[in-house]
C-alpha angles and dihedrals in degrees: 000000000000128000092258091060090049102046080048085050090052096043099042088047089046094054092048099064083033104046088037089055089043099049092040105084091054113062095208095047088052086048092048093046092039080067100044094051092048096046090055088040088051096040110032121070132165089278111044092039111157114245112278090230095059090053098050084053090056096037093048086047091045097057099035080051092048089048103052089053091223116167114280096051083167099069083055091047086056102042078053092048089050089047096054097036080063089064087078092063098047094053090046085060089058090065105280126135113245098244095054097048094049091050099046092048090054097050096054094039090047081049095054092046091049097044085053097043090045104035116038086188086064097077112004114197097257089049098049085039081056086042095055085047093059082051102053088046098045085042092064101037086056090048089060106034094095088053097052099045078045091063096031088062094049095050087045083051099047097048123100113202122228125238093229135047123262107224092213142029118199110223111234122252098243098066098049084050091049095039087053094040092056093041085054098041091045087052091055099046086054090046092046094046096051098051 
């Protein structure tokens, strides 16, 4: 199993409580997102599993879709449905049986979806509103991630070491951009939740 495999597991996992919560409490959406997770279920297997790139694009959508509370909340409850129905797939590459995998993904989803419709306490809406943004950003973070390990193993493979030690290693300037960017944009969410 690579990274990538397991940042699409937690994703599509992730979508699957999320998307089933969300979708609970409008019978057409649960009925929307019911047959997106069984088409993937039906259609998707270990070896014809979609790229990981192309689902963190639809999971990241869905939920910006779902977010955003446009008209045709259903198409969003369905891409959700077909994000988290590919979850079956990703744990059966990890060794179990189909069966077993398909069973265990819709009782959890069918337990999601039942919490939220009887117990309004289970996902409130800021919480499932928290719970979208997590997807978008995981979403995106999983779109990119072959990109990214692409890039990282040229540069490993392009690189000559050198016989002796550098005594120092000047830290690019990127991280410390993106380090800074998060820290701020982390700030600002903590400030914004709490007016």
């Amino acid at each position: 199993m690579t990274i990538t495999l397991h940042a699409l597991w937690m994703l599509c996992a992730l979508a699957g409580v999320v998307f089933a919560a969300v979708s609970a409490r409008d019978r057409r959406q649960l009925v929307a997102f019911t047959l997106g997770a069984a088409a993937a279920m039906l259609l998707v297997g270990p070896a014809r599993l979609p790229d990981a790139s192309w689902v963190g694009v639809a999971a990241a959508a869905a939920a910006a879709w779902q977010l955003t509370r446009w008209r045709f909340a259903v198409l969003s409850a369905a891409a959700g449905g077909a994000v988290s129905g590919l979850s079956a797939a990703v744990v059966e590459l990890q060794g179990v049986p189909s069966t077993a995998a398909i069973i265990a993904v819709i009782v959890s989803l069918v337990a999601s979806a039942w919490l939220a419709r009887k117990r309004p306490q289970y996902a409130p809406d800021v919480l499932r509103d928290e719970a979208l943004v997590v997807i978008v950003l995981l979403g995106l973070g999983v779109a990119v991630l072959p990109g990214i390990l692409d890039g990282w193993q040229a540069a490993a493979n392009l690189t000559v070491a050198s016989s002796e030690p550098e005594s120092s290693v000047a830290i690019p300037a990127w991280t410390l951009t993106l380090v800074g960017s998060a820290t701020a944009l982390g700030a600002a969410y903590s400030l914004w939740g709490r007016r």
